[in-house]
DSSP file (Angstrom, degrees, kcal/mol; ACC not computed):
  #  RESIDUE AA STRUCTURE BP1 BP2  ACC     N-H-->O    O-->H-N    N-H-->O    O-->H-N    TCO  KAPPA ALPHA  PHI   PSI    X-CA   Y-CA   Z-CA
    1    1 A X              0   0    0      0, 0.0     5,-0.1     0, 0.0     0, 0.0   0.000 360.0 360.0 360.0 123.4  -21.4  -12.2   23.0
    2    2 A X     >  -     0   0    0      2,-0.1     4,-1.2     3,-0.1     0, 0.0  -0.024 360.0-117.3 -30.7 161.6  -18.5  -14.0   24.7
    3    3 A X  H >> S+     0   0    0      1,-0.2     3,-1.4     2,-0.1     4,-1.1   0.989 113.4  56.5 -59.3 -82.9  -15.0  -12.1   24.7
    4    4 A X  H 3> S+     0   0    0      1,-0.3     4,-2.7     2,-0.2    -1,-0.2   0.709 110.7  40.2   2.5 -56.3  -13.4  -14.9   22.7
    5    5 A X  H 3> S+     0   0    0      1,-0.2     4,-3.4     2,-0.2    -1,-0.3   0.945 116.5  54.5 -82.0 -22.8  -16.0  -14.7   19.7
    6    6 A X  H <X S+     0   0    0     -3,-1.4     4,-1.4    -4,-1.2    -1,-0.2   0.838 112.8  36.9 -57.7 -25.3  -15.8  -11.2   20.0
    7    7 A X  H  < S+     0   0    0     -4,-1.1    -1,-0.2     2,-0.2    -2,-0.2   0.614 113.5  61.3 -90.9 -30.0  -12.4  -11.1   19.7
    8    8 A X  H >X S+     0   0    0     -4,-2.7     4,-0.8    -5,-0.4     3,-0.7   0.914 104.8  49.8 -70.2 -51.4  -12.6  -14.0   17.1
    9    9 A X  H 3X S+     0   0    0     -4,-3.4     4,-5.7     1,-0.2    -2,-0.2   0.896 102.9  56.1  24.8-114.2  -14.7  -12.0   14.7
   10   10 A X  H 3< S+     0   0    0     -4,-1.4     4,-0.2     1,-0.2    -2,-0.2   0.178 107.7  48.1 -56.6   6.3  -12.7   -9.2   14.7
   11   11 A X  H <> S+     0   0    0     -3,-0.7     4,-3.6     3,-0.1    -1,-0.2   0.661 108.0  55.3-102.9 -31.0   -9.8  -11.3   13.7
   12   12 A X  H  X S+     0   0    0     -4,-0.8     4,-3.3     2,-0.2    -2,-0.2   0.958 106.2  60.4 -62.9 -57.1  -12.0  -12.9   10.9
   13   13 A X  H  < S+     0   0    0     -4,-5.7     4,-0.4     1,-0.2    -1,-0.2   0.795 112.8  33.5  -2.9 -75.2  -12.6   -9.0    9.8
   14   14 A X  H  > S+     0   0    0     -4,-0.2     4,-1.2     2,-0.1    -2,-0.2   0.823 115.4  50.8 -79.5 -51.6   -9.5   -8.4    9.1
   15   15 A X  H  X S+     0   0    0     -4,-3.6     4,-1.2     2,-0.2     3,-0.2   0.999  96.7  65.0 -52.7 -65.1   -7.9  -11.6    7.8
   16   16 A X  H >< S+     0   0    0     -4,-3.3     3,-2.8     1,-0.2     5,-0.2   0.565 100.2  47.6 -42.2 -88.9  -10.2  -12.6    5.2
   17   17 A X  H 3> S+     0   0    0     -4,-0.4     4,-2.6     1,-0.3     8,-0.3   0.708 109.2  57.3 -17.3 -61.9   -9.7   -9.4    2.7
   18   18 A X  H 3< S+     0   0    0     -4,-1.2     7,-0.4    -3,-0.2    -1,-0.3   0.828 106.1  45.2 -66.5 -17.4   -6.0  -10.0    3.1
   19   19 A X  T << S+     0   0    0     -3,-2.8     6,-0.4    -4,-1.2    10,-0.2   0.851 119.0  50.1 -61.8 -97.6   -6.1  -13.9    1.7
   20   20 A X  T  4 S+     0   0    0      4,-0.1    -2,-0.2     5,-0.1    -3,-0.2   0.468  90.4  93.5  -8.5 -58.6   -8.4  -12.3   -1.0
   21   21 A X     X  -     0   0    0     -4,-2.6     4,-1.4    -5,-0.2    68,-0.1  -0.355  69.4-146.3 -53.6 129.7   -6.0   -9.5   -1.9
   22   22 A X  H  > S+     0   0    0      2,-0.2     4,-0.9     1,-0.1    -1,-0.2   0.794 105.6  52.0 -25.0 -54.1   -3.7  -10.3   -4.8
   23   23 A X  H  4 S+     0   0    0      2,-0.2     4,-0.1     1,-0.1    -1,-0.1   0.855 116.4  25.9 -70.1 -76.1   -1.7   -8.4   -2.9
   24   24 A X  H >> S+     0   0    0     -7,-0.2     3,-2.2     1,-0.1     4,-0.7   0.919  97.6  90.4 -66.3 -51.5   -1.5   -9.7    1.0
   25   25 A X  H 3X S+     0   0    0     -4,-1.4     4,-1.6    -6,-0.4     5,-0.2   0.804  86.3  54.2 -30.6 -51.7   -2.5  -13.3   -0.4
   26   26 A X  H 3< S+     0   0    0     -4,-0.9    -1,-0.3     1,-0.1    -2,-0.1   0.883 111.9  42.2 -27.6 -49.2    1.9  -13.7   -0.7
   27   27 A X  H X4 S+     0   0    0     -3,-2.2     3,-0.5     1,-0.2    -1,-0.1   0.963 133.7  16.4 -85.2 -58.5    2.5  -12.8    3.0
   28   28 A X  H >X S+     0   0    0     -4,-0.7     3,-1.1   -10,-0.2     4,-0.7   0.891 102.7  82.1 -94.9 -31.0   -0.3  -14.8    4.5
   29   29 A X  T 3< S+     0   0    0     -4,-1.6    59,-0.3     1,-0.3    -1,-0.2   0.195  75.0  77.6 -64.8   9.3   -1.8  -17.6    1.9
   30   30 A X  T <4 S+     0   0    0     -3,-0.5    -1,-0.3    -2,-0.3    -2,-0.1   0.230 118.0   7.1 -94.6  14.7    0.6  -19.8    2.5
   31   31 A X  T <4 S+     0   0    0     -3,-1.1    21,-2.1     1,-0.1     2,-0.3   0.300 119.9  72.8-165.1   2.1   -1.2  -20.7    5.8
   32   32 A X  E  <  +A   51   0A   0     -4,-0.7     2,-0.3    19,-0.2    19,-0.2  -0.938  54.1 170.5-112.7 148.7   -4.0  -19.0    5.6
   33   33 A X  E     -A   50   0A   0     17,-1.7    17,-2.3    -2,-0.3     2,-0.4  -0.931  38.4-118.5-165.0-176.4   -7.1  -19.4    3.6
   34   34 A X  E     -A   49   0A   0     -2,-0.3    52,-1.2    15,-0.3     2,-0.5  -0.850  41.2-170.2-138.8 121.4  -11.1  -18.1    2.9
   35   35 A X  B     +B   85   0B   0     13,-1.0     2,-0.5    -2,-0.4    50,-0.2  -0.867   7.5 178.4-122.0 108.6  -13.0  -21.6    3.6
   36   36 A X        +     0   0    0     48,-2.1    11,-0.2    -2,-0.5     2,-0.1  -0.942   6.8 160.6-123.0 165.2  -17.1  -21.7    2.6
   37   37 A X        -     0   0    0      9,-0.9     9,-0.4    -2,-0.5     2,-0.4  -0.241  44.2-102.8-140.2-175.1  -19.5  -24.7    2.8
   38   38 A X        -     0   0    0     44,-0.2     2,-0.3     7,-0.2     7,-0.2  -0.920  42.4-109.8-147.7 119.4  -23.1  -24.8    2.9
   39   39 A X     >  -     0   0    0      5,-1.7     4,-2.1    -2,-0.4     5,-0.2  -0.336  14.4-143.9 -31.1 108.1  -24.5  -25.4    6.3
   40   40 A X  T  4 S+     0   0    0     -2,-0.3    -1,-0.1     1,-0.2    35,-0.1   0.939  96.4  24.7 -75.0 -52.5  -26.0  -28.7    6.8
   41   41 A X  T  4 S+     0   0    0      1,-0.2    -1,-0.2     2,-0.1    -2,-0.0   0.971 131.6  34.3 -75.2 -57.9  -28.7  -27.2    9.0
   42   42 A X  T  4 S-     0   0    0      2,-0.1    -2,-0.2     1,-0.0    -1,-0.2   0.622  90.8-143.4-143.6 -39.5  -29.2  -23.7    8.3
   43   43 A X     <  +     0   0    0     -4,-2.1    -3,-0.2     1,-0.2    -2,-0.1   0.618  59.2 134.5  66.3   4.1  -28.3  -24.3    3.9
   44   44 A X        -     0   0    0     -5,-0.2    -5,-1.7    -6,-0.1     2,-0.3  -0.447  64.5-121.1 -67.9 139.3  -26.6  -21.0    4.2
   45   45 A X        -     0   0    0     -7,-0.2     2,-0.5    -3,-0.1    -7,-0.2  -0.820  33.9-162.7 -82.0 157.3  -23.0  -20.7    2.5
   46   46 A X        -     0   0    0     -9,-0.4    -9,-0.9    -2,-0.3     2,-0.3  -0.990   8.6-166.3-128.6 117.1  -20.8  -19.8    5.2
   47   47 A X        +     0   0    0     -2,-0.5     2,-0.2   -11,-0.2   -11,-0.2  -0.623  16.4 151.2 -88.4 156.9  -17.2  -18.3    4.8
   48   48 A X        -     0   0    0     -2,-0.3   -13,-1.0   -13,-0.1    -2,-0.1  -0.628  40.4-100.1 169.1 130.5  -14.7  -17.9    7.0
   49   49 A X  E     +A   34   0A   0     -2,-0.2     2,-0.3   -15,-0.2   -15,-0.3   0.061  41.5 179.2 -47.3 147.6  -10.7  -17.7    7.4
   50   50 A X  E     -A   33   0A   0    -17,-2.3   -17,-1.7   -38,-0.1     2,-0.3  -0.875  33.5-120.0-152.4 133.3   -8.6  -20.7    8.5
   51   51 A X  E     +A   32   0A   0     -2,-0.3    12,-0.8   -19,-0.2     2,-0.3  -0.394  38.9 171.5 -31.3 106.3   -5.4  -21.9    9.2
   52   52 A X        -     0   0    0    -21,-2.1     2,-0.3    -2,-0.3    10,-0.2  -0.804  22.8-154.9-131.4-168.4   -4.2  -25.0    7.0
   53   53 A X        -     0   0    0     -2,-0.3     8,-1.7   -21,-0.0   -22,-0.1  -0.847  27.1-122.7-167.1 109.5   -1.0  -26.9    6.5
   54   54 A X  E     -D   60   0C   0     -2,-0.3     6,-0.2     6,-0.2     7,-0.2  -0.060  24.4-176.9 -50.6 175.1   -0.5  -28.8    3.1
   55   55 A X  E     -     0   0C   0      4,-0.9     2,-0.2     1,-0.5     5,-0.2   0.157  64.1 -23.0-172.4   0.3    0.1  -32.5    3.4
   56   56 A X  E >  S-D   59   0C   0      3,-1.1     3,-2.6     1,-0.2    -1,-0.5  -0.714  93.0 -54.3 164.7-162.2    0.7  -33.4   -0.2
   57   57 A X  T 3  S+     0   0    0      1,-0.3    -1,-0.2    -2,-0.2    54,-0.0   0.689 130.9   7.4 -54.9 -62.7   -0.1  -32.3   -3.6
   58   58 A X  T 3  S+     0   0    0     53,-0.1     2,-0.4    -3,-0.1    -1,-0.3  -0.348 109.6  80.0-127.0  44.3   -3.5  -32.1   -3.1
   59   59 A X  E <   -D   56   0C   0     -3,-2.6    -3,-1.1    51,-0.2    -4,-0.9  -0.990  46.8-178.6-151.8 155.0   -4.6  -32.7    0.6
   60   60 A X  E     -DE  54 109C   0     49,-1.7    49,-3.2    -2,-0.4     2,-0.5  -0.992  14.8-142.6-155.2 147.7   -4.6  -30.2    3.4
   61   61 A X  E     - E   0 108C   0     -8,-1.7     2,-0.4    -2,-0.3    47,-0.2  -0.800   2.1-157.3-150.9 132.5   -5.4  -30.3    6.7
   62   62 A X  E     - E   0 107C   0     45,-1.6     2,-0.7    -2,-0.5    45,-0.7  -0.571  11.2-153.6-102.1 121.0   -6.9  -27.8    8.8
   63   63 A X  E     - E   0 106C   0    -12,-0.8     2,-1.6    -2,-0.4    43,-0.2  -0.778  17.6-144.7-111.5 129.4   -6.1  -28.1   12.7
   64   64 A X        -     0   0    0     41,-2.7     2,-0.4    -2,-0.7     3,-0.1  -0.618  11.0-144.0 -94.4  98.0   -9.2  -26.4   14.8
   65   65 A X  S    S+     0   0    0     -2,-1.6     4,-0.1     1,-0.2    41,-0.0  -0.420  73.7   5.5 -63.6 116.6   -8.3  -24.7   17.8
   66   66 A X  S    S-     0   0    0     -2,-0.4    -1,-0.2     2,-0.1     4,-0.2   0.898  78.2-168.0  54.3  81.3  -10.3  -24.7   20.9
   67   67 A X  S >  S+     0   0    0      1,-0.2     3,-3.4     2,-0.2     2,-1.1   0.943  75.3  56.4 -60.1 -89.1  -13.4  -27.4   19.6
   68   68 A X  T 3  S+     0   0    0      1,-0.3    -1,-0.2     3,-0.0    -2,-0.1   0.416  98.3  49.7 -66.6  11.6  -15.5  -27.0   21.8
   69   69 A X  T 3  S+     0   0    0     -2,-1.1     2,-0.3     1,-0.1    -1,-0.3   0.531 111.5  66.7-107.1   6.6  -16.2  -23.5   21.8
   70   70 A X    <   +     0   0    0     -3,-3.4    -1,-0.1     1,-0.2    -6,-0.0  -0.948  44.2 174.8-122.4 155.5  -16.7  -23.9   17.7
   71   71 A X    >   +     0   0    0     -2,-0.3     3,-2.4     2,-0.1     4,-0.2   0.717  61.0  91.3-115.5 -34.8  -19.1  -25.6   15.8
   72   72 A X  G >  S+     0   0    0      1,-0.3     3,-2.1     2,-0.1     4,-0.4   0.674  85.2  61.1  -2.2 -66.8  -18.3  -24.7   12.2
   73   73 A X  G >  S+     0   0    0      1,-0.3     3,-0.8     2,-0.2    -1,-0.3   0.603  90.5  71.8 -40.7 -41.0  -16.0  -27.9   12.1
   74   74 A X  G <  S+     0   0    0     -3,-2.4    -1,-0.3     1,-0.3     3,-0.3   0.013  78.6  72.1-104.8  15.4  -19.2  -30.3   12.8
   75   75 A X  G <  S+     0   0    0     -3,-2.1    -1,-0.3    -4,-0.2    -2,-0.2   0.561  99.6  50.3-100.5 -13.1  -20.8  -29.8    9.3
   76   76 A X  S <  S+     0   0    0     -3,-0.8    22,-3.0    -4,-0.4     5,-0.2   0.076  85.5 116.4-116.8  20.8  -17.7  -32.2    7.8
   77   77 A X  S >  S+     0   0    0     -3,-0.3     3,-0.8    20,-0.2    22,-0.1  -0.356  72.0   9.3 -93.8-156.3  -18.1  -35.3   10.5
   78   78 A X  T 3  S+     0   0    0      1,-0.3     3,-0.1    -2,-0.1    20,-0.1  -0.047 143.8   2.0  -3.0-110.5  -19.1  -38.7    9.3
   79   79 A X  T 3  S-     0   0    0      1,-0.2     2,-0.4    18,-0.1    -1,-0.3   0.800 101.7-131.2 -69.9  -2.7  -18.9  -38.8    5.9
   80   80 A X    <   -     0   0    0     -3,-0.8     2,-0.3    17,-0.1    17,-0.2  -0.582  16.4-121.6 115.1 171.6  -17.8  -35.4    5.3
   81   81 A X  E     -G   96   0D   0     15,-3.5    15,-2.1    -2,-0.4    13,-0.1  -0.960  28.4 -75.8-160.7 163.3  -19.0  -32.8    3.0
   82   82 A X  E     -G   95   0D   0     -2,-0.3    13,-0.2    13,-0.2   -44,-0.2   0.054  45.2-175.9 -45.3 161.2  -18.0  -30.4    0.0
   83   83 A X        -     0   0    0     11,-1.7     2,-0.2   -46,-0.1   -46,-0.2  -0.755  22.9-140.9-150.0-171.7  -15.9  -27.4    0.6
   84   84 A X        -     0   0    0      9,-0.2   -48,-2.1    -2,-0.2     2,-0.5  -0.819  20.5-168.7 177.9 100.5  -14.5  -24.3   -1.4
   85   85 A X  E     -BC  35  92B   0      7,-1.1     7,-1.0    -2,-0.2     2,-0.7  -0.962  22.0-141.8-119.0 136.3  -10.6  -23.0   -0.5
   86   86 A X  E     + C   0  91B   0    -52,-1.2     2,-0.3    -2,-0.5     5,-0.3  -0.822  43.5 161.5 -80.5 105.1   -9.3  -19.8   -1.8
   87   87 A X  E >   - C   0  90B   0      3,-3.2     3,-2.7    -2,-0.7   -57,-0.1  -0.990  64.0  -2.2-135.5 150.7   -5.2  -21.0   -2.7
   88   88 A X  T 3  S-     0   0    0    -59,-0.3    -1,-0.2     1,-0.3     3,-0.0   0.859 134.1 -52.8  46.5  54.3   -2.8  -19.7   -4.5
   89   89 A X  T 3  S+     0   0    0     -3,-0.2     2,-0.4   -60,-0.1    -1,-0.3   0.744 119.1  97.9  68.8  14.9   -5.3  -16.8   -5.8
   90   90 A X  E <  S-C   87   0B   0     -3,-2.7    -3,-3.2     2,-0.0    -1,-0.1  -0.982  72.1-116.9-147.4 144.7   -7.8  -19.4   -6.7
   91   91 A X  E     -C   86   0B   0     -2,-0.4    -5,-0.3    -5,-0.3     2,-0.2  -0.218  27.7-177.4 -41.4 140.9  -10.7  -21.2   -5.8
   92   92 A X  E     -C   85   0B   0     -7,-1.0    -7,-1.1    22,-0.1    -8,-0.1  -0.623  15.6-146.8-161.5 124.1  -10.7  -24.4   -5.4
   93   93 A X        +     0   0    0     -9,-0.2    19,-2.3    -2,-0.2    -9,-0.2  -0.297  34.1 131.1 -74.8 142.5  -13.5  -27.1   -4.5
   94   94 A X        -     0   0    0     17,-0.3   -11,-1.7   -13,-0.1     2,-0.3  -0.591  46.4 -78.7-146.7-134.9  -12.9  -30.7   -2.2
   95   95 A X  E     -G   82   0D   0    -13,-0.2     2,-0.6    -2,-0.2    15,-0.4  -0.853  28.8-162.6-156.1  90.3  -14.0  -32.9    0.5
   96   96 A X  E     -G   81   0D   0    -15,-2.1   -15,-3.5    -2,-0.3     2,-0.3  -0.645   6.0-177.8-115.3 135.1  -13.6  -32.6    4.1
   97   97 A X  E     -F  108   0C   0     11,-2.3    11,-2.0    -2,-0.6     2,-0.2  -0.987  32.3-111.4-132.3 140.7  -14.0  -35.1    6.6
   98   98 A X  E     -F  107   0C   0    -22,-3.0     2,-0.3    -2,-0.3     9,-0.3  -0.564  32.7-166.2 -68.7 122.4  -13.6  -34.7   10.3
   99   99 A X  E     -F  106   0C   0      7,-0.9     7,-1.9    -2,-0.2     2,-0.3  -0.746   2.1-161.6 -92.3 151.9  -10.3  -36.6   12.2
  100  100 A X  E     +F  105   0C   0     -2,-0.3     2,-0.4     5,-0.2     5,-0.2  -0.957  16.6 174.6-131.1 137.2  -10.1  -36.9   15.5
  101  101 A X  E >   -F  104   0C   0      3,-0.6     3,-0.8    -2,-0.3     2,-0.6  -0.812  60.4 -70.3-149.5  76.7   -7.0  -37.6   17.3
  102  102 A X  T 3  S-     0   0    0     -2,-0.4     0, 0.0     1,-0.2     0, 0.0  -0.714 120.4  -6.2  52.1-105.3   -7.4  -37.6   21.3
  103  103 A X  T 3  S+     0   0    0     -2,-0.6    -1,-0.2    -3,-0.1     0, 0.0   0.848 122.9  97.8 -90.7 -53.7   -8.0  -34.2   22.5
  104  104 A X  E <   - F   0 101C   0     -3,-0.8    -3,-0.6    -4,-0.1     2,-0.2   0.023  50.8-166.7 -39.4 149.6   -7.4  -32.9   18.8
  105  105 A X  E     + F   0 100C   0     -5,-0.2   -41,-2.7   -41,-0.1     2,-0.3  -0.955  15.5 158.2-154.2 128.5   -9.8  -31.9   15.7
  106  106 A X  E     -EF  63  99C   0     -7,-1.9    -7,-0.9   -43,-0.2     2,-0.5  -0.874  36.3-135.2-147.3 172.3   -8.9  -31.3   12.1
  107  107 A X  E     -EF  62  98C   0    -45,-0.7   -45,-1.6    -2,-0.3     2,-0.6  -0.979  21.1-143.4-146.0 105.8  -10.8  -31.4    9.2
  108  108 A X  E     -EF  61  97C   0    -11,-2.0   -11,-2.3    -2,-0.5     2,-0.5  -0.639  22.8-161.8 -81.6 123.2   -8.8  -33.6    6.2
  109  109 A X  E     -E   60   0C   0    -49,-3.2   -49,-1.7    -2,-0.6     2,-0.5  -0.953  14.3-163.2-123.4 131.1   -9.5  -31.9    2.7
  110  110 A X        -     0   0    0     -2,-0.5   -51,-0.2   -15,-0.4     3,-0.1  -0.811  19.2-140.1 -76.2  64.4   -9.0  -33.3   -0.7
  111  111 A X        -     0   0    0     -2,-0.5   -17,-0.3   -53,-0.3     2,-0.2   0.336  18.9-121.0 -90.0 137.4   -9.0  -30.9   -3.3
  112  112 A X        -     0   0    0    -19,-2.3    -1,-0.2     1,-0.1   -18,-0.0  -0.469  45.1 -74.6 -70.6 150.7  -10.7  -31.8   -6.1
  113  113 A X        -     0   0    0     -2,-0.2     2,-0.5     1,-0.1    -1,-0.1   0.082  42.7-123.2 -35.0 171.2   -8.7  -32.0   -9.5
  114  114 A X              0   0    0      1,-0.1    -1,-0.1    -3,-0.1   -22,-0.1  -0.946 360.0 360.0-126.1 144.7   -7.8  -29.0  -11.1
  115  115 A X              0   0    0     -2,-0.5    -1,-0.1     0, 0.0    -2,-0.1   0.536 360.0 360.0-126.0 360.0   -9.2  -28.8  -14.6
């Protein structure tokens, strides 16, 4: 396994439980967050930590660092697909569709209503 994923991982490890914790969720959930999907190939759900940045009430966008050494990102191009974000201590399902912007990759999420 590359150094990178290894190292990438081991960050994953550690972050998620602290967005999950009631506790940590203050410190770090305001730019971190628990994102799962369901694999378009595979049908698996897949979780995993991310970096997002609000961008109004209910839209977010999630800026992917180093594309091309991840693929995650590539289940949400053309039309997009459902999602699942842990915020403010709650779940909360949308719709993410891939931008691209030159060199740049993000993934724009809509949050679904909150009922």
């Amino acid at each position: 396994m590359p150094v990178l994923q290894t190292f990438a991982n081991a960050v994953n490890t550690v972050v998620r439980p602290l967005v999950l914790s009631p506790r940590w969720n203050r410190l770090v959930g305001k730019r971190m967050t628990v994102l799962t999907y369901t694999g378009r190939r595979s049908g698996r759900p897949i979780t995993l930590p991310v970096g997002y940045r609000m961008t109004g009430h209910d839209r977010l966008l999630i800026d992917i660092a180093m594309p091309g050494r991840k693929t995650w990102w590539r289940n949400f191009t053309g039309e997009g697909g459902p999602l699942a974000l842990h915020l403010d201590g709650r779940d909360r399902a949308g719709h993410g569709v891939v931008v691209r912007d030159g060199g740049t990759v993000s993934v724009d999420v809509t949050l679904d209503p909150m009922t």
